[in-house]
C-alpha positions in Angstrom: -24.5 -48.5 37.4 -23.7 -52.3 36.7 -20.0 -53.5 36.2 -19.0 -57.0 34.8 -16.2 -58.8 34.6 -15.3 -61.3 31.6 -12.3 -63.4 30.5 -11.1 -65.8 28.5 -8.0 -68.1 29.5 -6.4 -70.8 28.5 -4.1 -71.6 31.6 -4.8 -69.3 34.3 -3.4 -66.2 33.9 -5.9 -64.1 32.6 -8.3 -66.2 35.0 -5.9 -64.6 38.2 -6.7 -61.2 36.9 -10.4 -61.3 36.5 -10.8 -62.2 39.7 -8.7 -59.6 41.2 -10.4 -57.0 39.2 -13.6 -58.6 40.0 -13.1 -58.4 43.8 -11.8 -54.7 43.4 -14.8 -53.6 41.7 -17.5 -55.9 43.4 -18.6 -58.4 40.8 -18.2 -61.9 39.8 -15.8 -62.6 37.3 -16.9 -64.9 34.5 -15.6 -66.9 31.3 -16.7 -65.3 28.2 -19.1 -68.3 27.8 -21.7 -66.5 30.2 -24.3 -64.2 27.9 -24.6 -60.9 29.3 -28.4 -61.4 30.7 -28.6 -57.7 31.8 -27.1 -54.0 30.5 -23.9 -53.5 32.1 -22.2 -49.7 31.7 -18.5 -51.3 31.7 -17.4 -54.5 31.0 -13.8 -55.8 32.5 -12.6 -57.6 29.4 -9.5 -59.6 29.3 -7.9 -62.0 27.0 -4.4 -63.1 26.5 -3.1 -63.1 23.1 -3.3 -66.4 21.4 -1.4 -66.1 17.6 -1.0 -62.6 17.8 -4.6 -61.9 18.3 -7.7 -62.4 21.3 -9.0 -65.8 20.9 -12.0 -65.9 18.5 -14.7 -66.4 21.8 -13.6 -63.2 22.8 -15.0 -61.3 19.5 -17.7 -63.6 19.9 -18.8 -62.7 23.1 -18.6 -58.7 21.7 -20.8 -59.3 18.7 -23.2 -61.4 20.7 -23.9 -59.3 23.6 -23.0 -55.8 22.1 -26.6 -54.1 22.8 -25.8 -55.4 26.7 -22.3 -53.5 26.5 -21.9 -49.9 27.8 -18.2 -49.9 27.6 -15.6 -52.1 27.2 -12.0 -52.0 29.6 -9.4 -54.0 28.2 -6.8 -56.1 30.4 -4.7 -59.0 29.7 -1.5 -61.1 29.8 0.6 -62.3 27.4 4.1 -64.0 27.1 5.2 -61.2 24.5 3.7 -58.4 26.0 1.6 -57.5 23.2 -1.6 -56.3 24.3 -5.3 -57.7 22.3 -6.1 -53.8 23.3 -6.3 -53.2 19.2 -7.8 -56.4 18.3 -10.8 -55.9 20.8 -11.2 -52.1 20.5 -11.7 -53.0 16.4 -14.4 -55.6 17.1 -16.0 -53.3 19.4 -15.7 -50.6 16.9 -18.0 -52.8 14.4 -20.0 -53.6 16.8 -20.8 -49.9 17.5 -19.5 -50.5 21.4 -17.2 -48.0 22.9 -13.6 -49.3 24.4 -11.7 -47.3 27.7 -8.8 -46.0 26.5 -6.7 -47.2 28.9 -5.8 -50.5 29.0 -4.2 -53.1 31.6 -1.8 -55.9 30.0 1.1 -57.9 32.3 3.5 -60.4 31.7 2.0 -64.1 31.1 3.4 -67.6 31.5 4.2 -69.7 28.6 5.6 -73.0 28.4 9.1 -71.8 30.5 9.1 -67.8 29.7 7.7 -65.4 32.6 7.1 -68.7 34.9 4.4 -67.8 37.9 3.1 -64.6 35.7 0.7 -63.3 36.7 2.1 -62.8 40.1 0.3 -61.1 43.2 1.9 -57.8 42.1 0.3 -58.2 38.5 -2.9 -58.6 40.5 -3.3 -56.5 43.0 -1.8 -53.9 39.8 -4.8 -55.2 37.7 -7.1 -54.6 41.1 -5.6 -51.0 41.0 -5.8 -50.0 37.2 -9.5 -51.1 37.6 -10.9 -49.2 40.5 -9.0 -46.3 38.7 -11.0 -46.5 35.8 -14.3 -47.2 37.4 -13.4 -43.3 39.2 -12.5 -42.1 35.8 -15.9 -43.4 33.9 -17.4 -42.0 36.6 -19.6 -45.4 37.8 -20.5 -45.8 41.2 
């Protein structure tokens, strides 16, 4: 079974957690920019919530490489603590794509709140959620 890993990040934070999620699970964790050139049974997704909401290349990346996507697990940061858990299960929804339902989400940094967040605890918390789910999907 194929895993991938995909983000989208403005400063870094989200960035941190792909790649510790990436090196838990054995892939290579990439900007949602990337197309999804082969099927993959669960896709690491992660965004950090920009207005309330993922930003837009996020929903982008669903609807353009939906027939690619097995499943989608959700992680994130955010200053507020709000999750884009809803947001991206909805887009996946329309896209006929199935979303884990567990989700990761972690304090972010913005401008002065939650400085250095993600931290190495977020991290190696992020690495843990995902090898978790990858036993609970049942990919090997």
């Amino acid at each position: 079974m194929r895993i991938d890993v995909r983000y989208f990040s403005k400063n870094g934070g989200t960035k941190k957690l792909a790649e510790a999620i990436a090196s838990a699970v054995g892939a290579e964790a990439k900007t949602v920019d990337a197309k999804l050139e082969k099927y993959a049974d669960v896709v690491f997704l992660g965004s950090s919530v920009y207005g309330g909401k993922p930003d837009p290349a996020v929903t982008k990346f669903i609807s353009e490489n939906a027939k690619n996507i097995g499943k989608i697990v959700v992680f994130g940061s955010a200053c507020t603590g709000k999750s884009t858990y809803p947001a991206i299960k909805s887009a996946a929804a329309g896209q006929a794509v199935k979303t884990a339902e567990m989700f990761f989400q972690c304090k972010g940094q913005f401008l002065f709140f939650n400085k250095n967040r993600p931290n190495d605890q977020d991290c190696a918390a992020a690495a843990d959620f995902a090898k978790k789910q990858i036993k609970i999907l049942g990919v090997t």
